[in-house]
Structure formats: structure tokens, C-alpha cells
Backbone bond lengths (Angstrom), bond angles and torsions (degrees), N, CA, C in turn:
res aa  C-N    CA-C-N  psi(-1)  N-CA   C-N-CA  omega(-1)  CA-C   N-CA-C  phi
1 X - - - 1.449 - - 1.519 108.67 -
2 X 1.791 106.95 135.29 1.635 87.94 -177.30 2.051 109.27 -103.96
3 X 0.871 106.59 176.29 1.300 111.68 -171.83 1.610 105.11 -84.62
4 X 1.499 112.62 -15.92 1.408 104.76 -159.94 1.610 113.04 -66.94
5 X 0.862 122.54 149.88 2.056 132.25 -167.44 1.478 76.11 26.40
6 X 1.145 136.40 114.12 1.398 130.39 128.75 1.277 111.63 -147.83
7 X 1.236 99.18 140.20 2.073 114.93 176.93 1.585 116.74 -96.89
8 X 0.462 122.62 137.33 1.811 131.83 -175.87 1.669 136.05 162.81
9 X 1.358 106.49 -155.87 1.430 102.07 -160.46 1.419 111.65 -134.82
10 X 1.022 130.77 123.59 1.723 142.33 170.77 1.642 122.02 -67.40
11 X 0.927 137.14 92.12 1.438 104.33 -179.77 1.545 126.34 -118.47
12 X 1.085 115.82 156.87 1.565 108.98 -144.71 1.384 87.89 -123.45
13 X 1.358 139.97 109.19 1.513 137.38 -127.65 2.370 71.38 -147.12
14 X 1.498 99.82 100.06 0.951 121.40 -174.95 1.534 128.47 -61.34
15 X 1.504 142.70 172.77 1.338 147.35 132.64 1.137 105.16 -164.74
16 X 1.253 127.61 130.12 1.731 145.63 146.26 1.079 126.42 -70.14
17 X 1.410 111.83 105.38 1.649 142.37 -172.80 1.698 84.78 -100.54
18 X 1.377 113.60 112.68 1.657 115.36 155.38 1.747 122.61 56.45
19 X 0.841 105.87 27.23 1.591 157.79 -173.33 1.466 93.50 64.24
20 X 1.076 141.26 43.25 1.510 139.03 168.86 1.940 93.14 -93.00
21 X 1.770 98.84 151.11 1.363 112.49 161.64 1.182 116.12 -83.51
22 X 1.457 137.32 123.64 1.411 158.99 -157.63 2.012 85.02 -122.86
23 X 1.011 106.13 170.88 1.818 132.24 -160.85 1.562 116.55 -153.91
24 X 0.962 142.72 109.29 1.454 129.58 169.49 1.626 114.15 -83.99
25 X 1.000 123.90 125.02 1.397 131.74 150.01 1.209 139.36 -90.64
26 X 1.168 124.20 153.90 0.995 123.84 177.18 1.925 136.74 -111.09
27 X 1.657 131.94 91.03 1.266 96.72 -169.96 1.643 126.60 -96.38
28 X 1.210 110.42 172.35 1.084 99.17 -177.39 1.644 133.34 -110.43
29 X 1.486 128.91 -134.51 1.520 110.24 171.57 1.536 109.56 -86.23
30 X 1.056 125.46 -3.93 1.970 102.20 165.36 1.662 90.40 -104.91
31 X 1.240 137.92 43.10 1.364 134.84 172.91 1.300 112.03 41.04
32 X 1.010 139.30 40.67 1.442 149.23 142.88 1.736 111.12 -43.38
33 X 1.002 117.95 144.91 1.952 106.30 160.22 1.806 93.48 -107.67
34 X 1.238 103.89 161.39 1.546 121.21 144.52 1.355 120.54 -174.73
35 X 1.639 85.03 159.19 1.905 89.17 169.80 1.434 128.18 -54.04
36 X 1.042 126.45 163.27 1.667 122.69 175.64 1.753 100.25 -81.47
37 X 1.407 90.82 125.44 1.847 98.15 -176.95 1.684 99.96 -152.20
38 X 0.942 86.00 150.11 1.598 110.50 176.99 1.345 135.19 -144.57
39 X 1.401 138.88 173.66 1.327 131.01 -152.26 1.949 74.40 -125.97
40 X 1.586 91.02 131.48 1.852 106.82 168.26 1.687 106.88 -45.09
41 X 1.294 133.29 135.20 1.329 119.26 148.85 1.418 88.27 -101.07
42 X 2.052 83.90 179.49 1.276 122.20 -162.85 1.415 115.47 -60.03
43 X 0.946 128.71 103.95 1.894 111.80 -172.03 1.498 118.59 114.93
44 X 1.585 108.96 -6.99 1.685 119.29 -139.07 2.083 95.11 -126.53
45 X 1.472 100.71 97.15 1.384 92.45 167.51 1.929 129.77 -42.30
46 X 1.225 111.45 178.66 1.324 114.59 176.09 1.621 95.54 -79.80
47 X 0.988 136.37 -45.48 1.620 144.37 -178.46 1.833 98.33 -37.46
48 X 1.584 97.22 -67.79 1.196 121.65 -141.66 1.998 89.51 -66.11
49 X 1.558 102.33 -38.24 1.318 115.14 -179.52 1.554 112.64 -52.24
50 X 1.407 115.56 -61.01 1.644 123.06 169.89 1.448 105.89 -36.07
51 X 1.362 109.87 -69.41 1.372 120.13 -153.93 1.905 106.57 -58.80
52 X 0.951 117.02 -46.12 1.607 131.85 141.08 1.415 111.28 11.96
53 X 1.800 92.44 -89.98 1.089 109.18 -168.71 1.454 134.83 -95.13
54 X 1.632 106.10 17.98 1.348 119.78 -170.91 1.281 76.31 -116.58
55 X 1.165 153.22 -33.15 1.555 140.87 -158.17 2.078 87.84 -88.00
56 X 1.375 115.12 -57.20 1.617 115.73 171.09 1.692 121.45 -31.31
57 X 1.489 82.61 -63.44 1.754 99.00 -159.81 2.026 90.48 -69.70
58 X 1.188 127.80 -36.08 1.587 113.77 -169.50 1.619 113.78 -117.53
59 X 1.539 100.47 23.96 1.522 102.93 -176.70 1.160 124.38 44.87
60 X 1.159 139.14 64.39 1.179 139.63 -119.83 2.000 106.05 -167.57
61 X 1.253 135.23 145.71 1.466 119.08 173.13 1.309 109.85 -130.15
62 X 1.212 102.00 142.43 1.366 110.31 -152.81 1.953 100.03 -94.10
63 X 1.332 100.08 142.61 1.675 94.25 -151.84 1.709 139.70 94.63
64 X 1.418 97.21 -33.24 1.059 96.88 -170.49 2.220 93.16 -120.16
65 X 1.351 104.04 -23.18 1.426 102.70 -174.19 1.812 111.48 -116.77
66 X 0.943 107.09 -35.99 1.481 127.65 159.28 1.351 114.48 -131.54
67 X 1.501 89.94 176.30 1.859 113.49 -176.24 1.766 105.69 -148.97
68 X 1.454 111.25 113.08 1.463 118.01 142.55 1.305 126.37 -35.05
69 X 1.504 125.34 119.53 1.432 105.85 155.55 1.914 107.10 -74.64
70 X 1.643 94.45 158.74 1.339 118.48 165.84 1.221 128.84 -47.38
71 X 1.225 101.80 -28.31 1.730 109.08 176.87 0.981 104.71 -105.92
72 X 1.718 117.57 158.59 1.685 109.22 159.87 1.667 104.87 -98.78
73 X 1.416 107.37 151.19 1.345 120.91 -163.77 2.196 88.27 -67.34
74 X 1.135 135.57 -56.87 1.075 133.36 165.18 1.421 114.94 -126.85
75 X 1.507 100.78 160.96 1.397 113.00 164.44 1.645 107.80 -127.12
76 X 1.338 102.20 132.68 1.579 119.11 -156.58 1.261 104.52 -131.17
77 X 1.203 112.27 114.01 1.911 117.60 175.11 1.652 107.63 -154.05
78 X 1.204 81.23 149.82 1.560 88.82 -174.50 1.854 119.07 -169.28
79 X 1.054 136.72 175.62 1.030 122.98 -179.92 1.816 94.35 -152.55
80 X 1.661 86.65 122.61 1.617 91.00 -176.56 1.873 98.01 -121.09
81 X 1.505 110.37 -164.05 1.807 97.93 -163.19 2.422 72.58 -139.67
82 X 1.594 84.06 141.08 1.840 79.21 -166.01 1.875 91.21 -97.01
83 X 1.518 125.13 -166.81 1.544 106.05 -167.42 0.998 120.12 -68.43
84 X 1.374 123.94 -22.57 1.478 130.74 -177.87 1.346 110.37 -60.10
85 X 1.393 114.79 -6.46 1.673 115.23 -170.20 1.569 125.10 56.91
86 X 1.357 94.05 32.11 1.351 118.18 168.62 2.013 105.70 -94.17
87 X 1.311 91.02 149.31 1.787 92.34 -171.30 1.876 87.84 -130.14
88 X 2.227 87.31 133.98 1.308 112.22 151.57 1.126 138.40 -170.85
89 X 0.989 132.90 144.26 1.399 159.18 -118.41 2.172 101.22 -111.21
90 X 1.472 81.24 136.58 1.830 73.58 178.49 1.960 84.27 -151.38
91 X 1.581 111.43 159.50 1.076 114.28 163.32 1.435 104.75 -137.53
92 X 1.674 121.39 120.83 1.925 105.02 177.18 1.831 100.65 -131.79
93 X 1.504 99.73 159.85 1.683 91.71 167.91 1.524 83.20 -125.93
94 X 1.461 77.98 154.50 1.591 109.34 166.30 1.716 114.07 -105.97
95 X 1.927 101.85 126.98 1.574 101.04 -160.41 2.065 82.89 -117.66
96 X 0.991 102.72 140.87 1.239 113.13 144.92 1.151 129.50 -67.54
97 X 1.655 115.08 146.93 1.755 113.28 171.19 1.687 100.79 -147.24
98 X 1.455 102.11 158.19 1.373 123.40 163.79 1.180 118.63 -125.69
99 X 1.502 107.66 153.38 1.267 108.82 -171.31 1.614 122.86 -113.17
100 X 1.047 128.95 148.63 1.685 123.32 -168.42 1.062 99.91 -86.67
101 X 1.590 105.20 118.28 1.662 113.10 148.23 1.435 113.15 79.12
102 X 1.523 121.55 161.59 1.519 120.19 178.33 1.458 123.71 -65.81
103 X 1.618 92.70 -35.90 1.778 98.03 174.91 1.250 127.78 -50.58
104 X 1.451 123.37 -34.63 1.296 136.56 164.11 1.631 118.24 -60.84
105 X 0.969 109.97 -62.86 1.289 106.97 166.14 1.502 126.62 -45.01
106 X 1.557 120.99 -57.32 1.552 118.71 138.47 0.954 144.46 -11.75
107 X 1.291 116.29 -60.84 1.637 127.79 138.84 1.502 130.92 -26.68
108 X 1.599 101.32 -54.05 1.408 118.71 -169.40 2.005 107.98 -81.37
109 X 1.332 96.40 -33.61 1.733 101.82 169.55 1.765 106.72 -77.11
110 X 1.167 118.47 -28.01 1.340 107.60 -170.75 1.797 126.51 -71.36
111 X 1.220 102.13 -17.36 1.592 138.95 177.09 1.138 101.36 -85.31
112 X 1.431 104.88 88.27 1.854 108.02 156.93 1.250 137.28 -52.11
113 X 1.382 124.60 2.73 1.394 136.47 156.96 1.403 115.14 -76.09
114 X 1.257 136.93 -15.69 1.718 147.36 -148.62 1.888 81.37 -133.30
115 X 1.532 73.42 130.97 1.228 104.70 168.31 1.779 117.96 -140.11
116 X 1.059 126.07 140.72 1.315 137.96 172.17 1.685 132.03 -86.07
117 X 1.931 117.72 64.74 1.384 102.58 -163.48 1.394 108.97 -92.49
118 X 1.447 128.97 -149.14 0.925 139.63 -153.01 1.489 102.08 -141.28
119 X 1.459 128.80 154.66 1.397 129.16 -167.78 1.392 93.47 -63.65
120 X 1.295 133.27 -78.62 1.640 128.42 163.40 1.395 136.10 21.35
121 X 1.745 86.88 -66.43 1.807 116.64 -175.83 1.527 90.39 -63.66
122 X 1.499 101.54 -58.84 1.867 88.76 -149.79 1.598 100.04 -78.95
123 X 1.327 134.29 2.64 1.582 114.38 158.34 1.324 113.85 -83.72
124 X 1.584 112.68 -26.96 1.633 108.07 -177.41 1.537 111.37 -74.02
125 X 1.678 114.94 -13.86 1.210 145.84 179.73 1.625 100.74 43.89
126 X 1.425 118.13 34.52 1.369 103.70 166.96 1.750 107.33 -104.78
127 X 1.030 136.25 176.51 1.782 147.51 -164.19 1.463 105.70 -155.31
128 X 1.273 107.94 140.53 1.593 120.66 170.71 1.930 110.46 -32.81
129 X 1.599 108.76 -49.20 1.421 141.42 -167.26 1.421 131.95 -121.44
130 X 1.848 95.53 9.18 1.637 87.57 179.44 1.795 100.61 174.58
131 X 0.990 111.60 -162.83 1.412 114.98 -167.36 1.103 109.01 -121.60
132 X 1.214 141.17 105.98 1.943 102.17 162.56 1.523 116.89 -70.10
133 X 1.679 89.26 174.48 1.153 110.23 -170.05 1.625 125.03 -34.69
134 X 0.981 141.37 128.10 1.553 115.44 -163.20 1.567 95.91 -91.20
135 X 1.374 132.11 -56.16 1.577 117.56 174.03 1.556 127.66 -46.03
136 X 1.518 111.02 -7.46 1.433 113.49 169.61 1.521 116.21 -92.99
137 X 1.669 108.36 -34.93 1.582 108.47 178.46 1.424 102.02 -71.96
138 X 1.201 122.22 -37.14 1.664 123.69 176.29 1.642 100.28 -48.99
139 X 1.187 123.27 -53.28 1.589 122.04 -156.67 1.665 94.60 -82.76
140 X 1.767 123.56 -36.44 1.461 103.28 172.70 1.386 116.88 -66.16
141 X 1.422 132.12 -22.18 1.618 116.22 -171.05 1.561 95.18 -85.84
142 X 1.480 135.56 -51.75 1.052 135.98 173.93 1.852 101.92 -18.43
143 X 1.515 90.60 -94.09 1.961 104.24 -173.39 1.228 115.51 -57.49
144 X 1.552 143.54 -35.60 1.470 152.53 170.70 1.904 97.75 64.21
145 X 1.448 95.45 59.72 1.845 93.83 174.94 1.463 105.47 -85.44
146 X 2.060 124.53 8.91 1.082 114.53 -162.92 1.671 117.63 -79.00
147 X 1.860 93.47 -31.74 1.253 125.58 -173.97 1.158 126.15 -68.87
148 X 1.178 103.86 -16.32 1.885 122.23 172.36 1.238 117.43 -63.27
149 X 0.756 130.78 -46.99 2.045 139.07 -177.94 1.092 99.97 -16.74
């Protein structure tokens, strides 16, 4: 997904390892990792956007397996110009989530696509098995919504 003009939502679909914030990712078929993100539809809060795509990206139901907080941990917009000296514009929030109960989590370890990093991992954006996304680790060191918790 590219960042260019795009509006949407990050979501950082939680667990606390030793009271540190842990992150699940997700990679995919060229082994990429990333966060669950999505482009706003028409009608469709930034909330409503996260919750979306963390229930999509981890099969997952929202309400019944996780919960959004109400707030988004940030709201991040900006408009930068890429080398071509072309200019564009993106606006995203980043929502936190938790997840219900051990079973879920069970679930979420049992799926060899899901992985569990650490705020660290996903700015150094390297993985035992893969990379994340590089336009997403670019946009977490940029905004730093990790540090907020």
C-alpha cells in the first residue's frame, strides 16, 4: 500500500510481554510484515477504519475478540514532496487494540503469518523471517505513535 494522498488507519492490535508493548504483524505472500492499515471509506471513521482492518488482516471480531480504544493513539498528517519533486499529502491515525482473553491470542500465535514484535523491531523494521513494510517503518520513526502508551 502506498502512502501517497492516502487517508486511513494503523492499528496496533496489542500484548504485554513483561509490561513492555508487544504488536502483532502480519506477513504476507512476498514475506513482507505489516501493520493492519487501510484506506478511510466514504462514511467510515478513522476508529471504524482500524477496527476494519484488524478484525480483516487477523480474522478476528471485533467486540467479541478485540476492542479499539476510543481515541486514536495519534493523528499524523503531513504533506512531504518524494525525489521526483513531486508533492503528496497523506493523513492516518494510529488506534490501539486489545485483545480478549488467552484464546485469542492462541489463535493469533498459532498462525504462522502473525508474529509478535516489539516497538524496537518494528522501527529497526528488521524480523527473524522478513522485513516489514518499509513505507510503514518509515511512517513509524517519522510520527513515533509507539512511545505514547
Amino acid at each position: 500500500m502506498t502512502l501517497r494522498d492516502f487517508t486511513g488507519s494503523i492499528g496496533l492490535l496489542r500484548t504485554a510481554i513483561d509490561d513492555r508493548e508487544h504488536y502483532w504483524v502480519r506477513r504476507d505472500c512476498s514475506g513482507r510484515y505489516a501493520l493492519p492499515m487501510g484506506q478511510q471509506l466514504e462514511g467510515e471513521s478513522f476508529r471504524e477504519t482500524a477496527e476494519r482492518e484488524i478484525g480483516w488482516t487477523f480474522g478476528l471480531e471485533r467486540g467479541r475478540e478485540f476492542i479499539v480504544s476510543s481515541v486514536p493513539r495519534l493523528h499524523y498528517g503531513t504533506s512531504l514532496t518524494d525525489d521526483a519533486g513531486e508533492k503528496f499529502e497523506y493523513g492516518i491515525e494510529f488506534f490501539v487494540a486489545d485483545t480478549y482473553g488467552r484464546r485469542v491470542r492462541k489463535a493469533l500465535e498459532a498462525d504462522e503469518r502473525n508474529v509478535l514484535v516489539d516497538a524496537a523491531t518494528l522501527l529497526d523494521g528488521g524480523l527473524a523471517d522478513g522485513r516489514l513494510d518499509e513505507e510503514q517503518r518509515r511512517l513509524l520513526v517519522a510520527s513515533d505513535p509507539l512511545s505514547r502508551g
